[in-house]
C-alpha positions as CSV (number, residue, x, y, z in Angstrom):
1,X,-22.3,8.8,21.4
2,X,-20.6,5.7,21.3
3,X,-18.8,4.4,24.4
4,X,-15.2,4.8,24.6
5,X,-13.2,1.6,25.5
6,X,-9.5,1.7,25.0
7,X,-6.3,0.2,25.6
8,X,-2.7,0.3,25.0
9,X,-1.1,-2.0,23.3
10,X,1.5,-4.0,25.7
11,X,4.6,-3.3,23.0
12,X,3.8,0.2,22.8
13,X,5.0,1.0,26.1
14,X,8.4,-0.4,25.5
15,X,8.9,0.7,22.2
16,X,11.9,2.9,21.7
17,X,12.1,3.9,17.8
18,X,15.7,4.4,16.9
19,X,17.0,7.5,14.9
20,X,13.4,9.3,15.8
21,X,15.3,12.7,15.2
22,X,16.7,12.0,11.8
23,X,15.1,13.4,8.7
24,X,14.8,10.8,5.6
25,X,17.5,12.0,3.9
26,X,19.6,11.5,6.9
27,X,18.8,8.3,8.1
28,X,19.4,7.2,4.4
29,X,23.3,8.5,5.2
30,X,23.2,6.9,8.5
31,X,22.1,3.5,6.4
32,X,24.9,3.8,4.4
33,X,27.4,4.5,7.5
34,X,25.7,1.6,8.9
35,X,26.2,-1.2,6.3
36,X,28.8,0.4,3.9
37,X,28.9,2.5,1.1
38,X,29.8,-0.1,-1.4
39,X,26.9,-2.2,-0.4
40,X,24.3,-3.0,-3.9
41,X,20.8,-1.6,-2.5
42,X,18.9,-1.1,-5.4
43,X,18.0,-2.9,-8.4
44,X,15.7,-3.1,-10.9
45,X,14.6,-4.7,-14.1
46,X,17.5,-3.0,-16.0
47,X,19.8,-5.3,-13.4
48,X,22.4,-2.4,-13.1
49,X,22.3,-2.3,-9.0
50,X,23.0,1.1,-7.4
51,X,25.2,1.1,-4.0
52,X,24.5,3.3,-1.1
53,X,26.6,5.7,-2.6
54,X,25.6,5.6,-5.9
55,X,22.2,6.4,-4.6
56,X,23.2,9.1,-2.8
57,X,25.3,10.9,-5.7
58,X,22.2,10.3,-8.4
59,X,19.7,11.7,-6.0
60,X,21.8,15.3,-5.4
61,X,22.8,15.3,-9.4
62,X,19.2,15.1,-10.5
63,X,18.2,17.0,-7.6
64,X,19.9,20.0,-8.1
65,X,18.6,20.0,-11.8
66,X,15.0,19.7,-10.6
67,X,15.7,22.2,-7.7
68,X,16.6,24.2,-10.8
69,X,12.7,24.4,-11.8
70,X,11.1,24.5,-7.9
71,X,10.8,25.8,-4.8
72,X,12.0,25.3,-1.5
73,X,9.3,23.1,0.1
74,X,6.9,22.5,-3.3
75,X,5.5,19.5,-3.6
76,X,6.6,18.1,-6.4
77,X,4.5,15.1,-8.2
78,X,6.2,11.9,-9.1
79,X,4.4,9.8,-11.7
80,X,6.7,6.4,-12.2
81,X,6.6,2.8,-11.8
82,X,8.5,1.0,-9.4
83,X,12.1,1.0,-10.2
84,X,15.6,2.5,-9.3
85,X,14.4,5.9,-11.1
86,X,11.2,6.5,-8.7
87,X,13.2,5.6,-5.2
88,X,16.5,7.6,-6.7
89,X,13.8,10.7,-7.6
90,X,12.1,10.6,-4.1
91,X,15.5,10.6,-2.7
92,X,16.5,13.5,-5.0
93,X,13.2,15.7,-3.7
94,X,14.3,15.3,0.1
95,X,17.6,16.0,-1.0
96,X,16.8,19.9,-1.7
97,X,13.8,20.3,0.6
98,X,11.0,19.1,-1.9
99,X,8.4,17.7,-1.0
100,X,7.5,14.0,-3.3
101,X,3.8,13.8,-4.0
102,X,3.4,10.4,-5.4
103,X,0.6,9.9,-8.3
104,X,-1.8,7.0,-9.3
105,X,-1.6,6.3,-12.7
106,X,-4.1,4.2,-12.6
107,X,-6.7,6.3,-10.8
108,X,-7.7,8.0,-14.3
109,X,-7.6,11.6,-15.7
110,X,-10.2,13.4,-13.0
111,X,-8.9,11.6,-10.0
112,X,-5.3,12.5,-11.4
113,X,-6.0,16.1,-12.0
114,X,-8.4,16.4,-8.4
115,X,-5.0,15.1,-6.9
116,X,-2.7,17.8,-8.4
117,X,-4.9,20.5,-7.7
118,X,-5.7,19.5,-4.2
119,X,-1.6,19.1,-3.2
120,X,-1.1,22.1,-5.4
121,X,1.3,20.2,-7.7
122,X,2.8,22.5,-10.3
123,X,5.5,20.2,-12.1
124,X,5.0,16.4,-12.6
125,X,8.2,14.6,-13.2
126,X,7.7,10.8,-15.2
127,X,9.7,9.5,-17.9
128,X,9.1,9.3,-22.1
129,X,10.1,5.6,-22.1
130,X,7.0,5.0,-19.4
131,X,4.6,6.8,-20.8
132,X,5.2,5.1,-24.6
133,X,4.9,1.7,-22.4
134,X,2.0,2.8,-20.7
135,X,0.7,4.1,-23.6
136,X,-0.3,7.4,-21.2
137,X,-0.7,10.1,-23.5
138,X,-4.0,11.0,-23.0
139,X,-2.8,11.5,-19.1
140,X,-0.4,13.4,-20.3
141,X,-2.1,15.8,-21.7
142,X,-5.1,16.2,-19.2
143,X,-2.1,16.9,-17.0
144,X,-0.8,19.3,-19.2
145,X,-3.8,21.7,-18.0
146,X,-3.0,21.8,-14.3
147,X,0.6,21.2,-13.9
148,X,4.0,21.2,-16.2
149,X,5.0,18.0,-17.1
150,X,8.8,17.5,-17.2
151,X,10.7,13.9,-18.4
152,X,13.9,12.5,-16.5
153,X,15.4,12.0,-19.9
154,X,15.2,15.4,-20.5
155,X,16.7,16.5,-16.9
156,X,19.6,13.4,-17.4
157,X,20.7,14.6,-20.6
158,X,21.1,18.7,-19.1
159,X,24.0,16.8,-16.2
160,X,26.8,18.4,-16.8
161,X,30.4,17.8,-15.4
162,X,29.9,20.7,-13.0
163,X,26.9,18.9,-11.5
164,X,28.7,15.2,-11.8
165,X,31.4,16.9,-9.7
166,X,28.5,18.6,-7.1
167,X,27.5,15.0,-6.9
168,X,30.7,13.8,-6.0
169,X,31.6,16.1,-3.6
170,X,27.9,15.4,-1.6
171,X,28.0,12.2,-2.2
172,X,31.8,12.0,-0.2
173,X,30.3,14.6,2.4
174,X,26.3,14.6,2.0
175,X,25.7,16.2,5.3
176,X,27.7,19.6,4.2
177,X,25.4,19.8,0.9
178,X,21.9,18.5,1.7
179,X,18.7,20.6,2.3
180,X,18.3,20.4,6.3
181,X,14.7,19.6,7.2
182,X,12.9,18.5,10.2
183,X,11.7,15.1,11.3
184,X,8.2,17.0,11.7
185,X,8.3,18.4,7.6
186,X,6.2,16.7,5.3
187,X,8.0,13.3,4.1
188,X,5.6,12.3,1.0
189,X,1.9,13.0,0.1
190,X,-0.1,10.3,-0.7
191,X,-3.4,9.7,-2.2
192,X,-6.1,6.8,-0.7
193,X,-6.6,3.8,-2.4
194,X,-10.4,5.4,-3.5
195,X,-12.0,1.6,-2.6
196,X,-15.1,2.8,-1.3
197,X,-15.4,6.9,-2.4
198,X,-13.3,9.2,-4.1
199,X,-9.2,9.4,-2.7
200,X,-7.5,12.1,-0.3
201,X,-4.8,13.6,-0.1
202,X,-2.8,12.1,3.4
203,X,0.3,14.4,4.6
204,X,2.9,11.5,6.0
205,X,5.8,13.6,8.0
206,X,9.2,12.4,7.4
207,X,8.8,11.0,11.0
208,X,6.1,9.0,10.2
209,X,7.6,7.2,7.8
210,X,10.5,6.7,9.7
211,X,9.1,5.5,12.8
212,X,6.7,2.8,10.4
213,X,10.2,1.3,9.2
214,X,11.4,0.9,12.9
215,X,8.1,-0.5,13.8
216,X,8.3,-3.3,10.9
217,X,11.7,-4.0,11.8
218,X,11.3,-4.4,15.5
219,X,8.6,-6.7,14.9
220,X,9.6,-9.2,12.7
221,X,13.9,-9.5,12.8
222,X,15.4,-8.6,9.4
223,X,18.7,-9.7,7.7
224,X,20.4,-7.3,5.7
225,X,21.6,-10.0,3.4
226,X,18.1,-10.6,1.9
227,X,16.8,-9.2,-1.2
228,X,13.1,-7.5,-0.6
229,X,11.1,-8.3,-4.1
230,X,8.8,-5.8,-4.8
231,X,6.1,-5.5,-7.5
232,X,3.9,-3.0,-6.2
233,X,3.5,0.9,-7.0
234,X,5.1,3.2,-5.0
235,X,2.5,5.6,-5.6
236,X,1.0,2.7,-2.4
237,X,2.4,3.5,0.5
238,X,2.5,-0.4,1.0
239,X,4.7,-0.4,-1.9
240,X,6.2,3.0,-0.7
241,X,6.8,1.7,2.9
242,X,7.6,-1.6,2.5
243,X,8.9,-2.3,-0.8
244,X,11.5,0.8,-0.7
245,X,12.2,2.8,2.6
246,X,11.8,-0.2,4.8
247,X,14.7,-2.1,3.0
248,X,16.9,0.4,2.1
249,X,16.8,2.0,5.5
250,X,17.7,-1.7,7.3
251,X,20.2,-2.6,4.4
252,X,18.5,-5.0,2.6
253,X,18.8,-5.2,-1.3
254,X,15.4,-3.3,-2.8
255,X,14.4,-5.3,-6.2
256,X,11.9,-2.6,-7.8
257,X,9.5,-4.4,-10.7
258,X,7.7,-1.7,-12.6
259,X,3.6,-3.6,-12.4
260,X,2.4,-6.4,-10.8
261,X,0.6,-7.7,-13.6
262,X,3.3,-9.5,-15.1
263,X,2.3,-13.0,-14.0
264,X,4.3,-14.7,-16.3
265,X,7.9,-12.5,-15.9
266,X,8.1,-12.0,-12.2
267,X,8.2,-15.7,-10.5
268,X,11.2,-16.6,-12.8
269,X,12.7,-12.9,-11.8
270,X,11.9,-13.5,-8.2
271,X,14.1,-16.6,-8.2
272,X,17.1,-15.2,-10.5
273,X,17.2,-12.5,-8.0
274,X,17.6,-14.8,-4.9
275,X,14.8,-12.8,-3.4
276,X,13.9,-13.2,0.0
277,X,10.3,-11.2,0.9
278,X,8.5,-11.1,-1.8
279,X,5.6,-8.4,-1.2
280,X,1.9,-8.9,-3.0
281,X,-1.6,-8.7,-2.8
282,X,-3.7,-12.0,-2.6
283,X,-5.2,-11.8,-5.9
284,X,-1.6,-11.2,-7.7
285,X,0.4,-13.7,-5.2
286,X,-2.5,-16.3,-6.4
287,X,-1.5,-15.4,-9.8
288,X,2.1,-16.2,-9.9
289,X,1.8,-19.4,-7.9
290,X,-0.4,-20.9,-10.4
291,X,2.3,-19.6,-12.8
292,X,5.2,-20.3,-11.2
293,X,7.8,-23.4,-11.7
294,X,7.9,-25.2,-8.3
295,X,11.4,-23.6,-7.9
296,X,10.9,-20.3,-8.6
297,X,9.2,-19.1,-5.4
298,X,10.4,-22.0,-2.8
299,X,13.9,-19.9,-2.5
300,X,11.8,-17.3,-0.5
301,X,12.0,-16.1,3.1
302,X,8.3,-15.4,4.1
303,X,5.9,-13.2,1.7
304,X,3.6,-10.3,3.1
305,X,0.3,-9.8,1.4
306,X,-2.0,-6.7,2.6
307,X,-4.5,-4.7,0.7
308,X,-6.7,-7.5,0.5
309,X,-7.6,-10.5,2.7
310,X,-5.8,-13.6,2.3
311,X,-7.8,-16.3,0.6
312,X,-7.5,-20.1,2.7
313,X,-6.7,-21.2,-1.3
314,X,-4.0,-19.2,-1.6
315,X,-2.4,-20.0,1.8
316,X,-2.7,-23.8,0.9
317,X,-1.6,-23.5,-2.5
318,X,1.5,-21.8,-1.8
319,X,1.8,-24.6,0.9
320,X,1.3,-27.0,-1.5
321,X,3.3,-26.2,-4.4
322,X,6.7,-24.4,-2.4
323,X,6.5,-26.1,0.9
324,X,7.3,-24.3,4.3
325,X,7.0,-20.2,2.9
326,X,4.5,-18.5,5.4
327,X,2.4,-16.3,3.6
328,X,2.1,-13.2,6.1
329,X,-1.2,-11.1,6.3
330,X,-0.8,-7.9,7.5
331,X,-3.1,-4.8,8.0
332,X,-2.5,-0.7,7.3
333,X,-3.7,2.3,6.2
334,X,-2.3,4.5,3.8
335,X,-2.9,7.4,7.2
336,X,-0.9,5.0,9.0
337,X,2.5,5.2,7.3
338,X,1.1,2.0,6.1
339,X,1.6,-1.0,8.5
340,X,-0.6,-1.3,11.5
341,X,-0.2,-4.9,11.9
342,X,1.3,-8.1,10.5
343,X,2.0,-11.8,11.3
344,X,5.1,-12.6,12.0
345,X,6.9,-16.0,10.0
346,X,7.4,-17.7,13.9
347,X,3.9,-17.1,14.7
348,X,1.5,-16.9,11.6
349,X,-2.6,-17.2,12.6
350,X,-4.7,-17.6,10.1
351,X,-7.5,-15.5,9.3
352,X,-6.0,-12.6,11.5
353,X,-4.0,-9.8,10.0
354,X,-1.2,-10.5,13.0
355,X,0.1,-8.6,15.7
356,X,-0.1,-5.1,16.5
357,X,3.2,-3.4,15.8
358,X,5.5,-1.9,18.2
359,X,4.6,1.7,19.7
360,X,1.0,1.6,18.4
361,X,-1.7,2.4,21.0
362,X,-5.4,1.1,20.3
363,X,-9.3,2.3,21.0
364,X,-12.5,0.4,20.1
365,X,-15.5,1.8,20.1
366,X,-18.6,-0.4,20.2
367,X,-20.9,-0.4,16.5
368,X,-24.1,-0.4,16.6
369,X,-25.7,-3.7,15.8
370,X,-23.2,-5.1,15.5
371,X,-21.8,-7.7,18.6
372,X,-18.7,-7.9,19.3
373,X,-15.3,-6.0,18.8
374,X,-15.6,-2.6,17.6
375,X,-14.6,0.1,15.4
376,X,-11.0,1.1,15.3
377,X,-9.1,4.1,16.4
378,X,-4.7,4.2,16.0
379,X,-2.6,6.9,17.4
380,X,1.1,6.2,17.5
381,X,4.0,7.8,15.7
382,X,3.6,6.5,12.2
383,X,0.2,8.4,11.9
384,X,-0.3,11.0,9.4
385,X,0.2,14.7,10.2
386,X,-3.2,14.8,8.5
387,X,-5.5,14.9,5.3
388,X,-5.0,17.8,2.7
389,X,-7.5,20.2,2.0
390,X,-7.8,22.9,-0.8
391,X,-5.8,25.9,0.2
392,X,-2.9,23.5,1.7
393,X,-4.5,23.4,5.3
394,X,-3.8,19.7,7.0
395,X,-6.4,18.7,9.2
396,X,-4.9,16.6,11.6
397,X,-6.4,13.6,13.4
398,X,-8.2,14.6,16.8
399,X,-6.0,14.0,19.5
400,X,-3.8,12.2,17.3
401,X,-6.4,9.7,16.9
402,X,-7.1,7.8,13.5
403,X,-10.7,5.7,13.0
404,X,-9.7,3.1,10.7
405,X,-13.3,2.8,9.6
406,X,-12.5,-1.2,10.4
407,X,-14.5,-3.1,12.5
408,X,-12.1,-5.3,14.4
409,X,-11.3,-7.7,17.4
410,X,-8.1,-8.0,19.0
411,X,-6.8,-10.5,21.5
412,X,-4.9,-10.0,24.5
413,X,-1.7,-10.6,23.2
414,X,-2.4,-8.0,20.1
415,X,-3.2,-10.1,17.3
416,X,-6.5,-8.2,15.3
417,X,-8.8,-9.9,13.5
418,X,-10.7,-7.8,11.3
419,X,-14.8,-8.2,11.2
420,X,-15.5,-5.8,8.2
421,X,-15.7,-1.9,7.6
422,X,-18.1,-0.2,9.0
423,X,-19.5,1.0,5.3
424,X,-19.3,-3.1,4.3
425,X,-21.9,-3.8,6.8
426,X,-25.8,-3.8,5.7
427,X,-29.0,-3.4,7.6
428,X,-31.1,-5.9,6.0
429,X,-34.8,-6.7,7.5
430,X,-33.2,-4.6,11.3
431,X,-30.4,-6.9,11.2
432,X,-26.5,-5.8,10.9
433,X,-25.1,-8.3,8.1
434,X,-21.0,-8.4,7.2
435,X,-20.5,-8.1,3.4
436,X,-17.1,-9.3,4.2
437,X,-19.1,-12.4,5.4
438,X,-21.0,-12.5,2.1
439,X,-18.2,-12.5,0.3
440,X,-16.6,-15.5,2.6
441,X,-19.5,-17.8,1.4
442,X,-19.0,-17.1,-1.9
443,X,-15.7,-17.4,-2.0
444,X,-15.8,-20.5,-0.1
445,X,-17.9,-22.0,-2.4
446,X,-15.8,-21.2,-5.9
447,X,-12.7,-20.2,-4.2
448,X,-11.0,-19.8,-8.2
449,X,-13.0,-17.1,-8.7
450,X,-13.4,-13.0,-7.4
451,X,-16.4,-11.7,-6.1
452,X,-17.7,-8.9,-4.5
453,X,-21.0,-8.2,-2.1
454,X,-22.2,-4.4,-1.8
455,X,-26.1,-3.5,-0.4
456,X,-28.5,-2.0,-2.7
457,X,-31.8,-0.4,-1.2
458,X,-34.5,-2.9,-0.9
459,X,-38.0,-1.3,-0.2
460,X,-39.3,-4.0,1.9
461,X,-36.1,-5.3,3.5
462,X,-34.0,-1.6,3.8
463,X,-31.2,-3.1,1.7
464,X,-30.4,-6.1,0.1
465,X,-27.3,-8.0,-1.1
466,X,-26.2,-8.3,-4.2
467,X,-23.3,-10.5,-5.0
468,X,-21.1,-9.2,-8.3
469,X,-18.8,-12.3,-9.6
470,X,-17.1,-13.7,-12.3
471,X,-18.3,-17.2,-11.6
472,X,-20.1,-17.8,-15.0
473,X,-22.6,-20.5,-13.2
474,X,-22.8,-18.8,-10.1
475,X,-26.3,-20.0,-8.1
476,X,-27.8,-19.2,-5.1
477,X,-28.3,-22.3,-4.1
478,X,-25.2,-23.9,-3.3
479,X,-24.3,-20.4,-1.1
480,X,-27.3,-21.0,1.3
481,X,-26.1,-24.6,1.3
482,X,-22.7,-23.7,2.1
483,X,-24.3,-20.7,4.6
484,X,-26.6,-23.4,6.6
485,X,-23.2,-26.1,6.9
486,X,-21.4,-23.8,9.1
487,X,-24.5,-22.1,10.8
488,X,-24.4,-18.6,9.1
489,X,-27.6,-16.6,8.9
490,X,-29.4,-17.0,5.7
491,X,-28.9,-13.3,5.7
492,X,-26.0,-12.9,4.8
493,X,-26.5,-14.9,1.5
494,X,-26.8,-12.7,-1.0
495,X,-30.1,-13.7,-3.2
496,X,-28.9,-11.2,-6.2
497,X,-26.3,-12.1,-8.8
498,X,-25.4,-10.2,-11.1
499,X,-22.3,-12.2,-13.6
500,X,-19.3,-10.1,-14.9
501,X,-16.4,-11.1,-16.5
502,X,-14.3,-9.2,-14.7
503,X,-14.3,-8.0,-11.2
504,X,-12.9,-4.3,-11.4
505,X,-10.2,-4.2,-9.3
506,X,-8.0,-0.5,-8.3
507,X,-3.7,-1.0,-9.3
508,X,-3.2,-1.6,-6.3
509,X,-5.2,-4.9,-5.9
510,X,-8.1,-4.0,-3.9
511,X,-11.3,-4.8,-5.1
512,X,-12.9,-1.4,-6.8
513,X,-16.4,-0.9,-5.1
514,X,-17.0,2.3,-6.2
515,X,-17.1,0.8,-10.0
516,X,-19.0,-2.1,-8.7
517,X,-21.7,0.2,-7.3
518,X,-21.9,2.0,-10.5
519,X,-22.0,-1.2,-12.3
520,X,-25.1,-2.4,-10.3
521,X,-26.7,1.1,-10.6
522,X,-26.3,0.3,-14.7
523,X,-27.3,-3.0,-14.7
524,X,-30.3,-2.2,-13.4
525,X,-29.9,-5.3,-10.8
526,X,-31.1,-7.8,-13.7
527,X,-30.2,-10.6,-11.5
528,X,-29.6,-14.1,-12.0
């Protein structure tokens, strides 16, 4: 058994999160008491911005229709892009007591259907219009076995003027009408990003995310005059979190863009928008830099990348092309509500993932072979309640505890620096080598281009690594050059190549190792 060695985190003991005892719904009312109920704080591609108000009166007209067709407490499955529709649906769910269960859909059919049967989702709301874009049909009708599919078209077109006037009345005195539910009742249920196995099913209370926003907000100072850009899924709780709860909660304008993909449409949009947080990913904030006019991303505050590690490329060539916009890294887990950590614009490291948050209390346990920091544990109040099983019991993290799975270092003053997971690390000839590290050197040496490392088993050595990259000319032997220039162990050079055109990545960003693995296993390893 690993030794225990633990310590608080010096904010968490003065941490204080406001409005602790509110449910969502409610602190969404107490947002709008806060910074007016004519203020625009939602938008989307269809540039029609909603006011606190408007959101309030949408989410109780199409929630009585959908409370119409469920039941007290069901969880309810959301499957939508980012956009005013999803945030004014999820607000519509809290509204009469249901609970949102937001769905990948880009996780394909089985993971889809595993995730419905698993939260016991009987009715999946989406939209015709997104499904036609999406071209989704087959989805559609796998999900069509397990769960009824209903389209907000459909619903919209059944409002009548006795529900528009419902709507009015709770949106003038939302208290009076509103489902009451506790800050301790499920707040959304949320599926893993699947990186490295298949997803679960994590139970986020209402709490949870409540305490996440407070968290993020007492950390880095936000003005309610900005305009929060966000491009990711909300079916992410990074894109959940922070791209819709976090700014509508602390009265900042939420921009919702329905994929991240758009390389081409979203730095013009960023800029027409005055946007002033932009959240990515590295690998789609690399994208729109190269894309973007000099002017299009210059106008921005600071932008947050997690999911992934920030490349030193991208960090310079946003420096270079838009001058003085830190590019923040932060750190989470979708079990964490999702932040954990992030830099903050007045004190950005490099290569960390920034300071703890607020409130959060830490425990390392040392690895095994591997020197140095150790594996992370996270209890605080933006952990999960738990992970779903079949049968709807949550299993709930011991003691309140969460292992990360990260192997990580933090300083004194709470900044983390993260070493690798404890699955990316490879025994190879009795030594402990970081894939993380592999992939370093690799991308250190073509830095335009993705990669990935994984171990394979190697009779002689235990395992070996194989590097997976899209580098057409990829070689060896400029990576043990590279490997001997800043004295890593020839180790951790992966001898294997295997050349891909693309590097599958999940919709979220995150590099896809599970396809990777399966790739290798089909490819036979025939090596460059």
């Amino acid at each position: 058994m690993a030794r225990r060695s633990g310590r608080l985190s010096p904010l968490s003991r003065t941490f204080e999160p406001t409005g602790a005892g509110l449910s969502l719904f409610d602190a969404l009312i107490e947002a709008r008491a806060k910074y007016g109920a004519k203020k625009p704080i939602l938008e989307d591609q269809e540039r029609n911005p909603l006011t606190y108000t408007d959101l309030i009166r949408g989410a109780f007209a199409l929630g009585r229709k959908i409370a119409g067709m469920t039941a007290r407490g069901e969880h309810v499955g959301i499957l939508l892009p980012s956009s005013s529709a999803v945030v004014v649906t999820f607000f519509a769910l809290h509204a009469f007591g249901r609970t949102p269960t937001m769905l990948n859909f880009t996780a394909g059919i089985r993971n889809l259907k595993a995730a419905c049967e698993l939260a016991g989702v009987k009715r999946v709301l989406t939209s015709h219009r997104f499904v036609e874009q999406g071209k989704l049909h087959d989805l559609i009708d796998a999900l069509e076995t397990v769960a009824e599919v209903t389209y907000l078209e459909d619903v919209r077109e059944k409002i009548g003027l006795a529900d528009k006037l419902f709507a009015a009345a709770a949106g003038a005195f939302p208290k009076n009408f509103r489902a009451e539910t506790k800050p301790s009742d499920p707040g959304v249920i949320l599926f893993t990003s699947g990186s490295f196995g298949a997803p679960r099913g994590v139970v986020l209370t209402q709490a949870n995310l409540i305490a996440n926003v407070n968290q993020i907000a007492e950390h880095i100072p936000l003005d309610p005059s900005w305009v929060m850009f966000n491009p990711l899924p909300t079916f992410h709780c990074f894109g959940l979190t922070g791209g819709a709860l976090l700014p509508i909660l602390k009265g900042m304008k939420a921009f919702e863009y329905p994929s991240p993909l758009h390389v081409k449409q979203i730095p013009p949009l960023i800029k027409d928008t005055c946007a002033s947080i932009l959240f990515a990913t590295d690998t789609f904030l690399n994208q729109y830099a190269r894309s973007a006019e000099r002017d299009e991303l210059s106008g921005l505050q600071f932008i947050v990348c997690g999911a992934e590690k920030v490349r030193e490329e991208t960090h310079n060539l946003i420096r270079d092309r838009f001058g003085d916009v830190p590019v923040l890294e932060g750190y989470g887990a979708t079990e964490a509500a999702p932040v954990i950590a992030v830099n903050k614009p007045t004190d950005n490291r490099r290569g960390t993932v920034g300071g703890l948050l607020p409130g959060i209390e830490t425990r390392l346990e040392p690895v095994e072979g591997i020197p140095g920091g150790g594996r992370l544990y996270v209890r605080g109040a933006n952990i999960m309640a738990g992970y779903l099983t079949l049968g709807g019991v949550i299993e709930a993290p011991p003691d309140g505890w969460h292992d990360t799975g990260d192997v990580v270092d933090i300083t004194e003053d709470g900044w983390i620096k993260i070493l690798g997971r404890v699955k990316r690390f490879a025994k190879v000839g009795g030594e402990m080598v970081s894939l993380t590290a592999a992939e370093d050197i690799a991308t250190a040496v073509w830095p335009n281009s993705r990669h990935a490392v994984i171990a394979m088993p190697d009779a002689k050595k235990g395992e070996r690594l194989v590097l997976v990259t899209d580098r057409r000319d990829a070689d060896s032997t400029p990576l043990v050059a590279h490997a001997q220039a800043i004295g890593a162990p020839e180790l951790a050079v992966p001898r294997k190549i295997i050349k891909v055109t693309e590097v599958p990545v999940l919709g979220t960003g995150k590099t896809d190792y599970v396809a990777i693995q399966r790739m290798a296993e089909a490819d036979g390893l025939r090596a460059a």
